[in-house]
ZASE-105161 format. One record per atom (N, C-alpha, C): atom name; residue in one letter; x, y, z; residue number from 1. Coordinates in nm, 4 decimals. Example, Ala and Ser with C-alpha at 12.3 -4.5 7.8 and 13.67 -1.06 7.14 Angstrom:
<recs>
["N"; "A"; [1.3190; -0.5690; 0.7800]; 1]
["CA"; "A"; [1.2300; -0.4500; 0.7800]; 1]
["C"; "A"; [1.3200; -0.3300; 0.7800]; 1]
["N"; "S"; [1.2850; -0.2250; 0.7080]; 2]
["CA"; "S"; [1.3670; -0.1060; 0.7140]; 2]
["C"; "S"; [1.2900; 0.0030; 0.7870]; 2]
</recs>
This chain:
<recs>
["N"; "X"; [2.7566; 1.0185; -1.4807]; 1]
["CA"; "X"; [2.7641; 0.9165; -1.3795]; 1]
["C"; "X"; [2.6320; 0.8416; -1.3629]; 1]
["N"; "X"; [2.5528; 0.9356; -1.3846]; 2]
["CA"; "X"; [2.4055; 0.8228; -1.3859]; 2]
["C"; "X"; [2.3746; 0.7300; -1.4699]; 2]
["N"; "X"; [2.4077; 0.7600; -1.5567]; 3]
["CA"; "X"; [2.4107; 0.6385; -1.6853]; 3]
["C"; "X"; [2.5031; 0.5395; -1.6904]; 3]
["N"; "X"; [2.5709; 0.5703; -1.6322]; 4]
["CA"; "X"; [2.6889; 0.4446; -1.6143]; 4]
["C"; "X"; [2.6629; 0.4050; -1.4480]; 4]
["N"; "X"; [2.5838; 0.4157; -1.4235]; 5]
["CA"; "X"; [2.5128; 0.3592; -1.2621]; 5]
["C"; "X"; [2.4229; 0.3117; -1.3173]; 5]
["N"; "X"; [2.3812; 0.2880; -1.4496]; 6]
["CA"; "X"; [2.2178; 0.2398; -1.4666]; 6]
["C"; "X"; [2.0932; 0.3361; -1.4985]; 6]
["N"; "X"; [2.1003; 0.4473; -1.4570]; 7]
["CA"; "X"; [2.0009; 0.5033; -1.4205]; 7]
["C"; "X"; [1.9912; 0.6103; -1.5705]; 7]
["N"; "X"; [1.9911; 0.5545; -1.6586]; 8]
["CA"; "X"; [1.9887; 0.6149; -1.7968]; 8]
["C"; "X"; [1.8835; 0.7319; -1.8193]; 8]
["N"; "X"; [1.7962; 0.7221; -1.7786]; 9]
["CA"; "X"; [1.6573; 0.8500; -1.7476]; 9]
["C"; "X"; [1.7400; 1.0094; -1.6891]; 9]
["N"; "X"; [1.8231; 0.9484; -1.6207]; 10]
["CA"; "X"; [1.8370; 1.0750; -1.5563]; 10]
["C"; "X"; [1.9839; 1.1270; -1.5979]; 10]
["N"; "X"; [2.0717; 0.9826; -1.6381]; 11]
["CA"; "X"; [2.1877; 1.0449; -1.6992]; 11]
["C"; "X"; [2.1050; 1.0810; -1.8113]; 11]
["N"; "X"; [2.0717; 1.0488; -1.8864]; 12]
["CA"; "X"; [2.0095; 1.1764; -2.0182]; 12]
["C"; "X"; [2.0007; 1.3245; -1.9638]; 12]
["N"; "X"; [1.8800; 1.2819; -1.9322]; 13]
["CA"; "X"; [1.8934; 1.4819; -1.8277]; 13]
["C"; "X"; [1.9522; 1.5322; -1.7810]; 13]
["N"; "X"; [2.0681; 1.4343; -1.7319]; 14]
["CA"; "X"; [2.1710; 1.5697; -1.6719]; 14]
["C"; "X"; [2.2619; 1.5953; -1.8481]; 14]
["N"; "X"; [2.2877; 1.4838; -1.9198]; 15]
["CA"; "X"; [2.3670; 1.5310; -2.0215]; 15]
["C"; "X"; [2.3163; 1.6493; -2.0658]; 15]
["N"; "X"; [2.1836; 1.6879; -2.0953]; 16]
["CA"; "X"; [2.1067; 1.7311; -2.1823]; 16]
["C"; "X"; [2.1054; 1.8859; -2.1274]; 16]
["N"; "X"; [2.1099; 1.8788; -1.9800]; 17]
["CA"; "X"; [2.1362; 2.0435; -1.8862]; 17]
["C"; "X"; [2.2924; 2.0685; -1.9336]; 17]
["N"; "X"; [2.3843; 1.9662; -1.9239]; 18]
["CA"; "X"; [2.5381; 1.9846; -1.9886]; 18]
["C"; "X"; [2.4962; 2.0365; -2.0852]; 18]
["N"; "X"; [2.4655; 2.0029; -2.1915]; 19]
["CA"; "X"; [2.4738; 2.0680; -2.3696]; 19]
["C"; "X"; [2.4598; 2.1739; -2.3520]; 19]
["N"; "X"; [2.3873; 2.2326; -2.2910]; 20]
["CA"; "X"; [2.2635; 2.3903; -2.2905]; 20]
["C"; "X"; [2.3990; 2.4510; -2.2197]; 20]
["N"; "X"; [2.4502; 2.3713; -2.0951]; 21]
["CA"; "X"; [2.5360; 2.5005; -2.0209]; 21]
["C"; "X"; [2.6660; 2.5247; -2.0940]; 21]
["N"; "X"; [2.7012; 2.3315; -2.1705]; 22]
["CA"; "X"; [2.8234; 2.4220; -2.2451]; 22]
["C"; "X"; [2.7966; 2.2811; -2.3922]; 22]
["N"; "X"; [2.7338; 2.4039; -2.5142]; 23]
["CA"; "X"; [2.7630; 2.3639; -2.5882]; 23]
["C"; "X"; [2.8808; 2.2926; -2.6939]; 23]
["N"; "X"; [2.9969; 2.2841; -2.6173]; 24]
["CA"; "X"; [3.1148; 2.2736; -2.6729]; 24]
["C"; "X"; [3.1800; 2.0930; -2.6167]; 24]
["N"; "X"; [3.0794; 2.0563; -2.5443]; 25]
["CA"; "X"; [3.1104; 1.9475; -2.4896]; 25]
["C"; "X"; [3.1196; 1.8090; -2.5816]; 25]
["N"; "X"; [3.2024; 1.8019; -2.6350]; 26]
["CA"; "X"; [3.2193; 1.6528; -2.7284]; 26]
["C"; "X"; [3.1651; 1.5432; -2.6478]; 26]
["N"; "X"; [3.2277; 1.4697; -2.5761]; 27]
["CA"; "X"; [3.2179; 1.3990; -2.4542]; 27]
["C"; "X"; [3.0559; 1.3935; -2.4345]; 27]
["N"; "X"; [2.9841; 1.4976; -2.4077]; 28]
["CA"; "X"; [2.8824; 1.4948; -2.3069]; 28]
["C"; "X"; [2.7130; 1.4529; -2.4661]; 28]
["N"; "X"; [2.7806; 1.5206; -2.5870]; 29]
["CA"; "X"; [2.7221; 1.4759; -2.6854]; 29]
["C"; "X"; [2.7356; 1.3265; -2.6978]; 29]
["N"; "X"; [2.8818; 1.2629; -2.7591]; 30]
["CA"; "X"; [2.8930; 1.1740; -2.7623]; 30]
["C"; "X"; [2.7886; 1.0369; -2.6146]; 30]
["N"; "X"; [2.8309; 1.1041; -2.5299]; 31]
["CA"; "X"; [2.7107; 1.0278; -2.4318]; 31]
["C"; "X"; [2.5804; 1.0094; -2.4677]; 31]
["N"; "X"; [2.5175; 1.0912; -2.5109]; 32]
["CA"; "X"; [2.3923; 1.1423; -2.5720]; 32]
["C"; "X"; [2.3498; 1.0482; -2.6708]; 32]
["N"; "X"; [2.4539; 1.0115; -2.7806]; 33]
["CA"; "X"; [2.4409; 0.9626; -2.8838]; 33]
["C"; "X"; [2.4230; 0.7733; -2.8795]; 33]
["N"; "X"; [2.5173; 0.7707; -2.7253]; 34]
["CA"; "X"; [2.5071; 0.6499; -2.7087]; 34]
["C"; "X"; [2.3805; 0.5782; -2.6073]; 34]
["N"; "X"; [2.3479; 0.6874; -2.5435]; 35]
["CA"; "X"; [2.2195; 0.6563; -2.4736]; 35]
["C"; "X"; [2.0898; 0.6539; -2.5708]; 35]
["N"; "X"; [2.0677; 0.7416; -2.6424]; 36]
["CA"; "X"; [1.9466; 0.7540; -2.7580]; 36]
["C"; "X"; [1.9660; 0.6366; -2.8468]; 36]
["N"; "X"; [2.1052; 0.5498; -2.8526]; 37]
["CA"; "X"; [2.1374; 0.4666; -2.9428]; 37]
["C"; "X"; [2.0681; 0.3746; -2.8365]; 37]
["N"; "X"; [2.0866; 0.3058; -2.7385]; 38]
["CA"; "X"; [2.0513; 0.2139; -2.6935]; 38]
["C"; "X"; [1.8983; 0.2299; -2.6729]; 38]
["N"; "X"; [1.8416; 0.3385; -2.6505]; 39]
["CA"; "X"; [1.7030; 0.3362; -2.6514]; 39]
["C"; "X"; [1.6146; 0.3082; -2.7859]; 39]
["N"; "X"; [1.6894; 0.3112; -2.8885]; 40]
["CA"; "X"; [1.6462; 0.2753; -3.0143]; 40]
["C"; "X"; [1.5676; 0.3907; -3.0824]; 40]
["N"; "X"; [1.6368; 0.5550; -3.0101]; 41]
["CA"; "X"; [1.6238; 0.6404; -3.1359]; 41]
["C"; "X"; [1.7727; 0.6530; -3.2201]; 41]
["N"; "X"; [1.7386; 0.6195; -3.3525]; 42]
["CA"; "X"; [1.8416; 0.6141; -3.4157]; 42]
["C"; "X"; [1.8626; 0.7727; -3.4734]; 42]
["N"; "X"; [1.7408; 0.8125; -3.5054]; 43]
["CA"; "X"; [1.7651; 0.9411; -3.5998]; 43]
["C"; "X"; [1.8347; 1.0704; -3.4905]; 43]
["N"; "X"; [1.7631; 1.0558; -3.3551]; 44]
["CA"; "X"; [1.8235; 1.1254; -3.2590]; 44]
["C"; "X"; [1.9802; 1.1325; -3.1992]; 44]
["N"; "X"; [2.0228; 0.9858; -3.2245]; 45]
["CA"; "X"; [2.1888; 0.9460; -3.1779]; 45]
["C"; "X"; [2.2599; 0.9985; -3.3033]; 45]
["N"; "X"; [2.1896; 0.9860; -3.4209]; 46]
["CA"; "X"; [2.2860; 1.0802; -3.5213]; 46]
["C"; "X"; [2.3344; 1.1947; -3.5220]; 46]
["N"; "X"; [2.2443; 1.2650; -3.4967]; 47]
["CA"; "X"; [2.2148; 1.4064; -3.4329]; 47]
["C"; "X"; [2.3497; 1.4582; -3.3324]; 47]
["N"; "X"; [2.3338; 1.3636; -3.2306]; 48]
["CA"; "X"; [2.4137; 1.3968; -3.1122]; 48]
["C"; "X"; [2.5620; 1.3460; -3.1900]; 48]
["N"; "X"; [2.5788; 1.2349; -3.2318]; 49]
["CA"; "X"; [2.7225; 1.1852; -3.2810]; 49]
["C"; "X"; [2.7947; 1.2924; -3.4093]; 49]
["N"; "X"; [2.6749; 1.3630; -3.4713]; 50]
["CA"; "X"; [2.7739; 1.4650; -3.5690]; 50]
["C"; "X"; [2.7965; 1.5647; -3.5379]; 50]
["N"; "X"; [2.6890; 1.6300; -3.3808]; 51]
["CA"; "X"; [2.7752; 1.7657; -3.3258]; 51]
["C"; "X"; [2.8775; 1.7156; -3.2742]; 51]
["N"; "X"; [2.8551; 1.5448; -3.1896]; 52]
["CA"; "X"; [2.9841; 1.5368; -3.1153]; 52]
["C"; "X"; [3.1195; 1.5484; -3.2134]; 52]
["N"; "X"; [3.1200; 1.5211; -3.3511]; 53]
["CA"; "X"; [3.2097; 1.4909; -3.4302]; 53]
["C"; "X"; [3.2281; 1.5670; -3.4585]; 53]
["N"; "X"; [3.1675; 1.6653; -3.4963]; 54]
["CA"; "X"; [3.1703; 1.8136; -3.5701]; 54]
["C"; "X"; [3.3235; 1.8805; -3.4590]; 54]
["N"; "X"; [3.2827; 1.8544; -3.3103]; 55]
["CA"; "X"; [3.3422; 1.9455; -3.2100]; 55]
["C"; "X"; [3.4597; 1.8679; -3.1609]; 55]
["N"; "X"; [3.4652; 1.7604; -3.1941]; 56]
["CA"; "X"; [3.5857; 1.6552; -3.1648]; 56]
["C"; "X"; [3.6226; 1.5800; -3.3499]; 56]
["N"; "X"; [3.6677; 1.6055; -3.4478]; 57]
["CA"; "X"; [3.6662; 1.5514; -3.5867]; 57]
["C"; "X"; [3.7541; 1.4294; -3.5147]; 57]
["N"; "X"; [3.8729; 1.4629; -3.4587]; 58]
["CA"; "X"; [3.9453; 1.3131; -3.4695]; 58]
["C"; "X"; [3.9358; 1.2532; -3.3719]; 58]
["N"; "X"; [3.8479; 1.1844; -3.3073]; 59]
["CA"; "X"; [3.7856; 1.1208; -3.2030]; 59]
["C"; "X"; [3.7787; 0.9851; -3.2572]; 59]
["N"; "X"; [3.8260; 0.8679; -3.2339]; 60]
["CA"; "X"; [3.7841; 0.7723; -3.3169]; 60]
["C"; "X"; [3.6312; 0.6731; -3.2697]; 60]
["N"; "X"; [3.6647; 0.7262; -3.1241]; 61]
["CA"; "X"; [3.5282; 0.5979; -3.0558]; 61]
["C"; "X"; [3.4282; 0.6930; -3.1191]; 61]
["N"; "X"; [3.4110; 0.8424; -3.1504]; 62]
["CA"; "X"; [3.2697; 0.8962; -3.1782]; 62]
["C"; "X"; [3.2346; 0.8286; -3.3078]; 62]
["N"; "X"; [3.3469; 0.8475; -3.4138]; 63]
["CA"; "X"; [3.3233; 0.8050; -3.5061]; 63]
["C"; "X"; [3.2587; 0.6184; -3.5475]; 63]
["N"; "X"; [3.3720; 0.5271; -3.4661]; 64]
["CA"; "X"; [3.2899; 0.4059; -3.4099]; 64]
["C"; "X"; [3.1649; 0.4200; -3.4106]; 64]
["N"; "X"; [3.1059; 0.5111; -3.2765]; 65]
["CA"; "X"; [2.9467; 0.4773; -3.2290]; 65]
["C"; "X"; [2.8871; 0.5201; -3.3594]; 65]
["N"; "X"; [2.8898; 0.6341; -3.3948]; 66]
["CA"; "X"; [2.8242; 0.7061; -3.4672]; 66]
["C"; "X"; [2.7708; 0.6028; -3.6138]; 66]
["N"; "X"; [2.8690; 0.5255; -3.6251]; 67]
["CA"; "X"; [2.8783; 0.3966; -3.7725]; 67]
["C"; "X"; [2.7639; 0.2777; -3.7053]; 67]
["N"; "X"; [2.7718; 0.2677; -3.6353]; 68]
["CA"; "X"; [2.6700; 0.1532; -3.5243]; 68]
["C"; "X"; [2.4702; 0.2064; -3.5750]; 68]
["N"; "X"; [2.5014; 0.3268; -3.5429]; 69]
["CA"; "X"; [2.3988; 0.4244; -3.5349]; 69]
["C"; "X"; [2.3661; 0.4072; -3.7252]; 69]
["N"; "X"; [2.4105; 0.4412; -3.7831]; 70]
["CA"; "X"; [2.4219; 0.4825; -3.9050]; 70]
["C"; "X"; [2.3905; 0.2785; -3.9668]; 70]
["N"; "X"; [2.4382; 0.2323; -3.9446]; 71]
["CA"; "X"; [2.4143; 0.0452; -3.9728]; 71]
["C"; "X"; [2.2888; 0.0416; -3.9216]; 71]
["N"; "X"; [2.2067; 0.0753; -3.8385]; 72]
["CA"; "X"; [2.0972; 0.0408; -3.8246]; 72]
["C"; "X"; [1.9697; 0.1348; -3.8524]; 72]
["N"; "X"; [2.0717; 0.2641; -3.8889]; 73]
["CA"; "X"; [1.9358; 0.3410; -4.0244]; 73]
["C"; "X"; [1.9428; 0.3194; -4.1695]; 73]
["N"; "X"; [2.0504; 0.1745; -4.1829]; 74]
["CA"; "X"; [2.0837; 0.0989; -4.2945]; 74]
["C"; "X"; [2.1417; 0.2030; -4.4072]; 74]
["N"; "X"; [2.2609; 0.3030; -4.3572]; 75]
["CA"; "X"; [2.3450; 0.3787; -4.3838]; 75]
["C"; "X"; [2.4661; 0.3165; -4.4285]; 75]
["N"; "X"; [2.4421; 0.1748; -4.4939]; 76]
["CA"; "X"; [2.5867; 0.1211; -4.5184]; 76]
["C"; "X"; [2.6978; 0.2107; -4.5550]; 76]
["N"; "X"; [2.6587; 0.2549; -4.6562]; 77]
["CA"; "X"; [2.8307; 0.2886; -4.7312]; 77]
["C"; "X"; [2.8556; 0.4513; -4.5927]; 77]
["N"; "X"; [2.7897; 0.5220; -4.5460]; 78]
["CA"; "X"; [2.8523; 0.6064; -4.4674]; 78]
["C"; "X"; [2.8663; 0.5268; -4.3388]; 78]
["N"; "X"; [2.8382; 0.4413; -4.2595]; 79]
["CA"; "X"; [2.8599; 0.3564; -4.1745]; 79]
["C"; "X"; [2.9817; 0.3368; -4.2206]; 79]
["N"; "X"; [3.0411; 0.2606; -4.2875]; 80]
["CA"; "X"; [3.1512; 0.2011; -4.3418]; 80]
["C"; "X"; [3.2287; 0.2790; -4.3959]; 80]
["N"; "X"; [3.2694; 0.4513; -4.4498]; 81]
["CA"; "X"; [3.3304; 0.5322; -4.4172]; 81]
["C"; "X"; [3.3467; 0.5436; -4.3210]; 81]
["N"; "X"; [3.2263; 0.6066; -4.2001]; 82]
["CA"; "X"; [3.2962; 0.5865; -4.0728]; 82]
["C"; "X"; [3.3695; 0.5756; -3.9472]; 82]
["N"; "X"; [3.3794; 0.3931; -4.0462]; 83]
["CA"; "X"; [3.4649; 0.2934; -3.9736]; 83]
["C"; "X"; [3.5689; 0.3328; -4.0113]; 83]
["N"; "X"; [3.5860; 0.3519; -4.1424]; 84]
["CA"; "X"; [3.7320; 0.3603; -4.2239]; 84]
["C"; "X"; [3.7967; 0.4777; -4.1705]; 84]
["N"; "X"; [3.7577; 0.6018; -4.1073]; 85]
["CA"; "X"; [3.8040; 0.7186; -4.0713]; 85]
["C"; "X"; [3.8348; 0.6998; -3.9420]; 85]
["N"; "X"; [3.7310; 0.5995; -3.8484]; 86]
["CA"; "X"; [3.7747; 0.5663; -3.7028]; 86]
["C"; "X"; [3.9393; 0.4968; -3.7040]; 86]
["N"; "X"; [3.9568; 0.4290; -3.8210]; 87]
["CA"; "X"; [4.0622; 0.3423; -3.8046]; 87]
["C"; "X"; [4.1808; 0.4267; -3.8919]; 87]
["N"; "X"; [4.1491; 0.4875; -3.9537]; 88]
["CA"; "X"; [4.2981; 0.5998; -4.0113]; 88]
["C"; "X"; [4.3298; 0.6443; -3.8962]; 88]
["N"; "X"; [4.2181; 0.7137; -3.7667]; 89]
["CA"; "X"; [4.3128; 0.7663; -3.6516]; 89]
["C"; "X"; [4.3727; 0.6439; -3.5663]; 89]
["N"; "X"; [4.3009; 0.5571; -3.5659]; 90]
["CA"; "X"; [4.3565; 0.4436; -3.4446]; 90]
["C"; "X"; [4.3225; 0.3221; -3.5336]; 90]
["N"; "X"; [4.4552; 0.2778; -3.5794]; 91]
["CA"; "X"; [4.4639; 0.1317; -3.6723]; 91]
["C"; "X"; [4.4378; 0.0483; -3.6010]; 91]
["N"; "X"; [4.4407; -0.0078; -3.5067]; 92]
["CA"; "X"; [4.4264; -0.1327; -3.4232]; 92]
["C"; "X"; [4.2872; -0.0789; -3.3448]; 92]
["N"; "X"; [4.2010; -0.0370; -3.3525]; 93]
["CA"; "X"; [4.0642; 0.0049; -3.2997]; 93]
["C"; "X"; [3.9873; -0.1275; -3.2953]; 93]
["N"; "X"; [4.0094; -0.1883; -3.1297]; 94]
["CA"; "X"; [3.9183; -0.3328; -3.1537]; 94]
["C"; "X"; [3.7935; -0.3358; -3.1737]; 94]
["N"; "X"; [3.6960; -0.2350; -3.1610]; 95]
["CA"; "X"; [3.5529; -0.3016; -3.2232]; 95]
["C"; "X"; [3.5575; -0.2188; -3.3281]; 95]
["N"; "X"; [3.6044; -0.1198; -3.3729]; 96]
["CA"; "X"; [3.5751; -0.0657; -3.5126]; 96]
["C"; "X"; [3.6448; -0.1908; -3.6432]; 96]
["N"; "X"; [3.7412; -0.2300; -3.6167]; 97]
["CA"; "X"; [3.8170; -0.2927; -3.7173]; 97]
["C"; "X"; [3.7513; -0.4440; -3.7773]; 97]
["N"; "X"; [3.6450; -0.5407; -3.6552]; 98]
["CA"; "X"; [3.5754; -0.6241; -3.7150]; 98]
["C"; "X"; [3.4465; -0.5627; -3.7161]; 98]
["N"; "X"; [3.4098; -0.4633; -3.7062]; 99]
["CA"; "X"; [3.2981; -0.4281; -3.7710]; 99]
["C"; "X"; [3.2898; -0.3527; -3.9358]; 99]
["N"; "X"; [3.4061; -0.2994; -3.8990]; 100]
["CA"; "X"; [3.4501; -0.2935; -4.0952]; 100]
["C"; "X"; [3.4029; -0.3979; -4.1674]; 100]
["N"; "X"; [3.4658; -0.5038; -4.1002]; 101]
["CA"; "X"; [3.5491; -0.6087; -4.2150]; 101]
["C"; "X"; [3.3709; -0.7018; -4.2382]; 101]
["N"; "X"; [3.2924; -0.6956; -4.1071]; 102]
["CA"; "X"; [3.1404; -0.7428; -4.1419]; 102]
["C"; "X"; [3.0719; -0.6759; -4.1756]; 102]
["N"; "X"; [3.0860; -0.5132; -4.1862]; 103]
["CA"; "X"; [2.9865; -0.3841; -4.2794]; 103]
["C"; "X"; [3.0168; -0.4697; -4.4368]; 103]
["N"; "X"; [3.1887; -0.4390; -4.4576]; 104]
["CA"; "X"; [3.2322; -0.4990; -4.6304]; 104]
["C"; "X"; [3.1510; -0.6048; -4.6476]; 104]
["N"; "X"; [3.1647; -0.6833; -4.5974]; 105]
["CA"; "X"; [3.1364; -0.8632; -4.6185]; 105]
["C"; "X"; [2.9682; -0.8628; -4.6281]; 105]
["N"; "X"; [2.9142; -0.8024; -4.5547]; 106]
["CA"; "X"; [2.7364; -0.7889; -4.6054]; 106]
["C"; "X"; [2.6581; -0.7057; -4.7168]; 106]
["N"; "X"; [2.7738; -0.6057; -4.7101]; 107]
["CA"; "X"; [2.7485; -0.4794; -4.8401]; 107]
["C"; "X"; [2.7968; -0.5456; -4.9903]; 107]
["N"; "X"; [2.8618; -0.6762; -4.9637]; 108]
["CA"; "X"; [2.9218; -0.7201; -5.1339]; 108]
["C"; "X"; [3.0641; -0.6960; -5.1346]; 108]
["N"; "X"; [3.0497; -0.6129; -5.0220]; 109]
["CA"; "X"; [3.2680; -0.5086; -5.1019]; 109]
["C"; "X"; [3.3605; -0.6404; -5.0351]; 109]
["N"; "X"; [3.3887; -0.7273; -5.0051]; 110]
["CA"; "X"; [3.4845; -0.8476; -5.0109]; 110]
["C"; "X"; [3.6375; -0.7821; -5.0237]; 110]
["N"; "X"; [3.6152; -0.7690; -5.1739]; 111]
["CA"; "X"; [3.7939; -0.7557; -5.1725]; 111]
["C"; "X"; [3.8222; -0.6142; -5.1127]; 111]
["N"; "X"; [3.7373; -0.5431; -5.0414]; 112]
["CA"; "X"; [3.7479; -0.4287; -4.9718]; 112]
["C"; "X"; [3.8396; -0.4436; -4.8677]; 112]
["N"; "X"; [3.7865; -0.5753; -4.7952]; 113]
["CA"; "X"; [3.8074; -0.5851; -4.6409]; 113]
["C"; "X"; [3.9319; -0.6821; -4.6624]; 113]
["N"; "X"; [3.9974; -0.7532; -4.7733]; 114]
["CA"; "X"; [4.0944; -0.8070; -4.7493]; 114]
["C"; "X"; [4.2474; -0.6933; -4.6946]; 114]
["N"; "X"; [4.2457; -0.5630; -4.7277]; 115]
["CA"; "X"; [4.3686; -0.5720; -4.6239]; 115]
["C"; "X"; [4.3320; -0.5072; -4.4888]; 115]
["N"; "X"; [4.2242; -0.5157; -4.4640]; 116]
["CA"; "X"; [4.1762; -0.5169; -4.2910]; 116]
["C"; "X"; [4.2684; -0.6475; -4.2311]; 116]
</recs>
């Protein structure tokens, strides 16, 4: 709740007392991953997005963030897996599905993204 009030400093810390009390928390990782993402640790939001994935596999938004994260440690082709795995669980996934189709289109792969 603090992080989604703004107060990102302290939603971290409470996520971070979550992990410790229950390591099993997908959700509370995935938070993690997206706060360290916006602060611009990338290597750290990875971290958090593959336990979150590890503990949730068919999650599609983890998988989403986690490709975001991964595009800007210039992780194309696993970024763009992914995407492709976010969207086998949820085909119509609105920000995963044009971010595919602009991962393909900058990486060269073109006729990749034509049946996106």
């Amino acid at each position: 709740e603090y992080a989604k009030a703004g107060d990102i400093v302290r939603g971290k810390q409470h996520l971070e007392m979550v992990a410790q009390i229950d390591p099993n928390d997908s959700y509370g990782y995935g938070m993690l991953g997206w706060i360290t993402y916006l602060e611009g640790s990338n290597t750290q939001s990875l971290k958090y997005y593959q336990k979150a994935e590890e503990l949730e596999p068919g999650e599609p938004k983890i998988k989403f963030q986690k490709s975001l994260t991964l595009i800007r440690l210039n992780r194309t082709d696993e970024a763009i897996s992914s995407l492709k795995q976010a969207l086998e669980i949820e085909p119509l996934h609105k920000e995963a599905l044009p971010t595919l189709v602009e991962g393909l289109l900058k990486a060269g792969r073109a006729s990749e993204a034509i049946p996106y």
